[in-house]
Each structure stands twice: as structure tokens, then as C-alpha cells.
NULUMLUM-151558 format. One record per residue (C-alpha): x, y, z. Coordinates in steps of 0.5 Angstrom, whole numbers, padded with zeros to 4 digits, always signed. Each point is the difference from the previous one (the first is absolute). Example, Ala and Ser with C-alpha at 12.3 -4.5 7.8 and 13.67 -1.06 7.14 Angstrom:
residues 2
+0025-0009+0016
+0002+0007-0002
END
This chain:
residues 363
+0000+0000+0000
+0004+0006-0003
-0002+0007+0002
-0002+0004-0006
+0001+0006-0002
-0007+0002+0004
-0004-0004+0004
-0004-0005-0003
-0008+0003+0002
-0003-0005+0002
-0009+0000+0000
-0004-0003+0004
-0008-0001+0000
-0004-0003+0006
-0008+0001+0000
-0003+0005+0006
-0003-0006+0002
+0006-0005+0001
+0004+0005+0002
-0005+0001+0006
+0001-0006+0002
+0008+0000-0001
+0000+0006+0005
-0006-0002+0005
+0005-0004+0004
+0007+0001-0002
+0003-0006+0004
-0003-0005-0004
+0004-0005-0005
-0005+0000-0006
+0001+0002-0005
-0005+0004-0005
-0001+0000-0008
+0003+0006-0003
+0004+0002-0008
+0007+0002+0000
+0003+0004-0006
+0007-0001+0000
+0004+0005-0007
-0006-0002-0004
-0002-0007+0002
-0007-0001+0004
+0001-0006+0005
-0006-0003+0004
+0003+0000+0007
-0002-0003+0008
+0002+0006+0004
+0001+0001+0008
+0003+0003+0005
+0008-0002+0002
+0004+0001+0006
-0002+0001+0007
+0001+0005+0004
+0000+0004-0007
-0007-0001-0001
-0002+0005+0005
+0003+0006-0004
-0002+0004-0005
+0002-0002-0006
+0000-0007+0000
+0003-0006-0003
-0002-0006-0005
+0001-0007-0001
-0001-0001-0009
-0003-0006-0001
+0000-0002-0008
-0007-0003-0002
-0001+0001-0008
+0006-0002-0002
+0002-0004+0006
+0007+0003-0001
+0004+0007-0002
+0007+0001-0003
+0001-0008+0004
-0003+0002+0007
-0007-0003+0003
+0001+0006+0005
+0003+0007+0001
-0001+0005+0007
+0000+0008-0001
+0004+0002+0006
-0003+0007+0002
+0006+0001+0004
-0003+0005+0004
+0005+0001+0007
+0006+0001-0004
+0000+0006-0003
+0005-0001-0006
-0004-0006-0002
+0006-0003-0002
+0003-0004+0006
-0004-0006-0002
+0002-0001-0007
+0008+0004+0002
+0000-0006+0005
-0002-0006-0005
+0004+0002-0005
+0006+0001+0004
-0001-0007+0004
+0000-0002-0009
+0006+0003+0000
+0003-0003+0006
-0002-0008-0004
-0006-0002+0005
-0006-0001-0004
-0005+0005+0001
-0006+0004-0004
-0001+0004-0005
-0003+0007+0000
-0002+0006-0004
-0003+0006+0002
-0007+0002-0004
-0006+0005+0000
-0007-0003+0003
-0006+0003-0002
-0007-0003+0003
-0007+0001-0004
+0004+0007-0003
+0003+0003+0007
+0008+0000+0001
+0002-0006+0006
+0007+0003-0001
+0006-0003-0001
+0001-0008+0001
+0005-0005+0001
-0001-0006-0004
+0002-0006+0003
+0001-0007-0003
-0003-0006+0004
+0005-0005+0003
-0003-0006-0003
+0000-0006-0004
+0001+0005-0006
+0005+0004+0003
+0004-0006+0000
-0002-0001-0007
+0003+0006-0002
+0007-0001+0002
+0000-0007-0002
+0000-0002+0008
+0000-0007+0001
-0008-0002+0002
+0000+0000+0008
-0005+0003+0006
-0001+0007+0002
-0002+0001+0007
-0001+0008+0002
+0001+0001+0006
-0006+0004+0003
+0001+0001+0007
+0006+0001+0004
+0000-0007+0002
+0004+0000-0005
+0006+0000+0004
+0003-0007-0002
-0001-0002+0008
-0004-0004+0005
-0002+0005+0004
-0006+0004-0003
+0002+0008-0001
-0007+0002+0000
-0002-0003+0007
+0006-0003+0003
-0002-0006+0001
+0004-0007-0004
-0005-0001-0007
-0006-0004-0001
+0004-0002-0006
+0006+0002-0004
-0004+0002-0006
-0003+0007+0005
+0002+0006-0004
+0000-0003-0007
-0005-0001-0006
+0002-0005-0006
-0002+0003-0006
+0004-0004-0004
+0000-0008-0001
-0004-0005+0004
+0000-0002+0007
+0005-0005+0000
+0005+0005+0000
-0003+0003+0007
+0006-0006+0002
+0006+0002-0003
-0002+0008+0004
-0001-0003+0006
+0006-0005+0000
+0004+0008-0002
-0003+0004+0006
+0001-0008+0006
+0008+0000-0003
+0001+0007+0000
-0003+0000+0008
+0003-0007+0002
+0007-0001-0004
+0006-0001+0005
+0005+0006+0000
+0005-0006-0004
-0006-0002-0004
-0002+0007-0002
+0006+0003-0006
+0000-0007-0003
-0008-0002+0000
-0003+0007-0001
+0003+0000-0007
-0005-0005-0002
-0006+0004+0001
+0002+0007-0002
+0004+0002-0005
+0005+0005+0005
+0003+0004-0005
-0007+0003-0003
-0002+0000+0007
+0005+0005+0003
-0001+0005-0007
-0007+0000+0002
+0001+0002+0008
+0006+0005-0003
-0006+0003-0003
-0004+0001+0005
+0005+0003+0004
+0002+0004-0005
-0007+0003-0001
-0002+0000+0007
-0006-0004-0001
-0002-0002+0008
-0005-0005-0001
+0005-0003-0007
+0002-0006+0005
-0007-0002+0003
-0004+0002-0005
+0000+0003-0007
+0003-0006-0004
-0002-0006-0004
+0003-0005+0000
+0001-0005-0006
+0003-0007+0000
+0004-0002-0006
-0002-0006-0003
+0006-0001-0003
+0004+0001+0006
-0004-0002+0005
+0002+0006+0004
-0004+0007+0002
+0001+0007-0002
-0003+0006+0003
-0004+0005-0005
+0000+0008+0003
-0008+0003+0001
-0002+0006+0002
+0006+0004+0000
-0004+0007+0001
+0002+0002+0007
+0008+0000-0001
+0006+0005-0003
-0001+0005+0007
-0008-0001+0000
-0004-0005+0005
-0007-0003-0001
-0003+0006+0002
+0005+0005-0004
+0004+0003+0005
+0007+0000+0001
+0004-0006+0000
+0005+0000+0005
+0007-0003-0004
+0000-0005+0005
-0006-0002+0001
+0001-0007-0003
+0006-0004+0002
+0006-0002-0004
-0001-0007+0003
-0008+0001-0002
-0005-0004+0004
-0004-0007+0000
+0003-0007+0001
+0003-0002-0006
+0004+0006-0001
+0003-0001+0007
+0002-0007-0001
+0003+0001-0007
+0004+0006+0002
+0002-0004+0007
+0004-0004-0005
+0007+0003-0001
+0001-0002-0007
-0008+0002-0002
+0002+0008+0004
+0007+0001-0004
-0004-0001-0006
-0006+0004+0003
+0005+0005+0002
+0004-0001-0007
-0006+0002-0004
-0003+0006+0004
+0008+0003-0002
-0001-0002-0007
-0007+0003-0001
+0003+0006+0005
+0004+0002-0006
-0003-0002-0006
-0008+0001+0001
-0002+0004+0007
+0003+0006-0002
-0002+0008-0002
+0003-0001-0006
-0004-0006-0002
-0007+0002+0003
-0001+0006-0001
+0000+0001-0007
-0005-0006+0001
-0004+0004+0005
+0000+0006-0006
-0002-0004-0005
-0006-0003+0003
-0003+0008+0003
+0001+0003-0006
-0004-0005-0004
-0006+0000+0005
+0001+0007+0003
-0005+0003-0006
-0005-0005+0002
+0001-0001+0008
-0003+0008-0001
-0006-0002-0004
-0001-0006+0005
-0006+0002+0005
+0002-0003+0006
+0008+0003-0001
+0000+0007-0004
-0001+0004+0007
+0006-0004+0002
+0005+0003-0005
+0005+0004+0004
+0001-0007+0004
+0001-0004-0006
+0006+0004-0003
+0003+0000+0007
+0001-0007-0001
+0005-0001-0003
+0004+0003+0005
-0003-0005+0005
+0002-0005-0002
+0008+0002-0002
+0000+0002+0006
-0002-0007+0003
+0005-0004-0005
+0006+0005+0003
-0002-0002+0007
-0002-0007-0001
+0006-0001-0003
+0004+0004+0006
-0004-0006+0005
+0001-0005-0004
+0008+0000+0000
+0000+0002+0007
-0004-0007+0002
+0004-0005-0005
+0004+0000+0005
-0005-0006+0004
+0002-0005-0006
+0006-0001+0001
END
């Protein structure tokens, strides 16, 4: 999904009557009938609202399903992200496209302009679904996808949501790809993450997850300062080839000096070592943290940096700011929109200065 010279304008057509209903109780998953123009062509969609806490905003997000045709450029599914807490609306797509720069699997997005029923909605980030499509596209091998949908997530036994050992090691996830029999192998990983021996650990672990693809993905996340990145905002996709487990990133809005609700992020906020179960034990392993310790200096000096990012940050404000101006929901907010740029430099510069001092607790 290439950005274009202008945003793609995207139509959307939903009757007053089943629009009634999408809005008479924005917490609920059904989706309702609807047409969507996209450059020309008119599909038949299901339409609903995606997110949670996001629903109650203002301007809300959607989950596109396709119906006639049941596919669209390959995808069965797309999300149109309002990104309406981050003021640049660009942290999400920044974040996958620098996780995509760093070799870990991740979605591709593009900025377009919706309207609904001839109304400005403003501008959106599309987002490319993580599924079996998603798998097609890259010539992956087939394999399951579970999306981790709460913070129990955690790769532990204990429950992060009620402190309590889980009723089950699937808690936190949702299969979206494959069949129940490979609930096994999920649960196999999260027992053996938890129940190895410290001797066992370095050599076993390596059957279960791929650690290289493992530690890239928890470098972007530290990178980006996403807090919930380690329990939560992650797909995970088994290899059917390699029988070993690799992380997808989800969500990336509240990063690069924002949190969840748009404020400033302090730069050391999310810790060098990160947080959840696995990222522990693996970086517990001294072979596994040099080479931790070895990539953050690496994308240090090649990929996290003002001279690599910014121009980055440039190019994708200055495509959408004629847009973001027109867009109902963001135009009085304009002034904010073009201080950002600075707002995430200056994170970069102070995140880097905290980076350096911590790496210390590798060794």
C-alpha cells in the first residue's frame, strides 16, 4: 500500500435506518449493510465499529468486511483507524513501517480521506488485516494466528487482568487462523515458557519461537515505547514450516512520546528489558541478551535516529496536513498537528540518551 501523491478518497454509503442502528449502541460487534467507494469502485460491505475504548470517541473506527465481492486487492477484511488520540495521526503507520524496517513481520497501512452519506469523516489509516490473507500476500507459509485480545496475553500462568493462576493458557487470545488443533502447540509454548528449568531454557525455547524474530519485534517495541506492546497489541503467527512462533505488532498509536490518551510519554517510561514472562527468561539467557544487547546498538546506529526518522515523520505530515485541515474532527486542532514533528524528535534524541545509559544492565 504505497502512499499516493493525494489521498485515496474513500465513499461511504450506509441508509439512516441501519445507520440508526450502528449508533444505538456503539458496543456492540454486529455489523450492519453498507457500500463503500474506493478510486472509482463500488463494493458491498458489513460495516462495524472496531476498537474498545476508542468506540466512545468521537470519531469512530471501523472494521470493513467485504461481501460482494468477498475480496478486495486480495483482502477479505481492512480496519480504517480514526487515530483520534494521537495528534499526528501518523504513530501507528510510523511504528509498522519502521517494525517492517527492522525485519518483523507487520501490516501495511496507508493514509485515505473518508466520507460518509457525502459528509467529511477525515482522514483514516487503513490497515491491512492480519489473517490468512495476510499470509497469502507474502508468500508465508499457512500456519495459525491468535490475536492477543487482552492483557493476559502475558506468556505466563498467572492472569494479568485478576492476579490469579489462569483457568486456561489460552486466556488473552482469539484463534483467528487455523483450526482448534492447533490450540495444542499455543498451549505447549505458554506450559514451557513457564515450566522449563534454567538449564533446559536456552536450548528448548528455541523449538517453540523463532528468538532472532522475537528479539527484533521486542526492540521495536522498546523503540517505540509501546507500554501494552509486551501483554497486549500483538498477533501471534505460528510457521507451519518451522513449527516456531513469531510476534505481529497491533496498535501502534500511543508510541514515539504519546500515550494511549495523547499525552506526553516520558522517554523512560517502558524499560530497556521490557516486561512480560518471555521477554524475561529469554534475556535471563546471557547468549540471548548480547545478542539483545548487539541489535538495540545495531538499530541504534542504522534505523533509530533523527536523520533516518524525521525525514520519515516529513513526508508522511506533509502529505496528509491538506487533509487533516478538512478533516471535522482535527482541523481546530491544527496548531498541534504541525508541533509534532518536534515532539517526536525530541523523544527520539531523549530516548536514545536513556537507551544508552540502560544498556549497561546487558552485559
Amino acid at each position: 500500500m504505497d502512499e499516493a501523491a493525494i489521498l485515496p478518497q474513500y465513499k461511504l454509503f450506509i441508509r439512516p435506518i441501519d445507520l440508526r442502528e450502528l449508533r444505538r449502541d456503539i458496543w456492540i460487534d454486529d455489523p450492519i449493510p453498507a457500500q463503500l467507494t474506493i478510486e472509482g469502485k463500488r463494493l458491498d460491505i458489513d460495516i462495524a465499529y472496531r476498537g474498545s475504548h476508542i468506540r466512545d470517541l468521537a470519531k469512530k473506527s471501523y472494521q470493513v468486511s467485504f461481501y460482494k465481492p468477498k475480496k478486495f486487492r486480495g483482502s477479505k477484511h481492512i480496519h480504517l483507524n480514526a487515530e483520534f488520540k494521537d495528534p499526528s495521526l501518523i504513530r501507528n503507520k510510523l511504528s509498522f513501517d519502521f517494525f517492517a524496517e527492522l525485519g518483523v513481520l507487520s501490516p501495511q497501512s496507508r493514509h485515505i480521506f473518508l466520507n460518509q452519506n457525502g459528509k467529511a469523516e477525515g482522514v483514516y489509516l487503513e490497515i491491512e488485516s492480519v489473517d490468512e490473507n495476510f499470509l497469502k500476500r507474502r508468500n508465508l507459509p499457512n500456519g495459525s494466528i491468535y490475536y492477543a485480545v487482552d492483557g493476559d496475553a502475558n506468556f505466563s500462568l498467572m492472569s494479568d487482568l485478576d492476579k490469579e493462576t489462569k483457568k486456561s493458557l489460552q486466556l488473552g487470545y482469539e484463534r483467528i487462523v487455523g483450526g482448534p488443533e492447533n490450540d495444542y502447540f499455543l498451549h505447549e509454548f505458554i506450559f514451557n515458557i513457564n515450566t522449563l528449568s534454567k538449564s533446559e531454557f536456552e536450548k528448548e525455547i528455541q523449538k517453540y519461537v523463532d528468538i532472532d524474530k522475537y528479539l527484533r519485534w521486542v526492540a521495536g517495541v522498546i523503540f517505540t515505547s509501546n507500554y501494552d506492546g509486551f501483554v497486549h497489541n500483538y498477533a501471534l503467527y505460528r510457521n507451519g514450516e518451522s513449527h516456531l512462533f513469531e510476534i505481529i505488532p497491533w496498535d501502534y498509536d500511543a508510541t514515539w512520546g504519546r500515550d494511549v490518551n495523547g499525552k506526553i510519554m516520558e522517554p523512560d517510561y517502558v524499560p530497556i528489558d521490557g516486561f512480560n514472562t518471555l521477554t524475561a527468561r529469554i534475556l535471563y539467557v546471557e547468549s540471548f541478551r548480547k545478542r539483545y544487547r548487539l541489535l538495540l546498538e545495531g538499530i541504534m546506529e542504522q534505523h533509530f535516529t533523527v536523520e533516518n526518522m524525521i525525514p520519515k515523520v516529513e513526508k508522511l505530515t506533509q502529505l496528509i496536513r491538506p487533509f487533516v485541515s478538512q478533516d471535522p474532527y482535527k482541523k481546530q486542532d491544527i496548531d498541534l498537528f504541525d508541533r509534532e514533528l518536534s515532539v517526536i524528535t525530541n523523544y527520539i534524541e531523549e530516548r536514545r540518551k536513556y537507551l544508552y545509559r540502560k544498556l549497561a544492565i546487558l552485559d
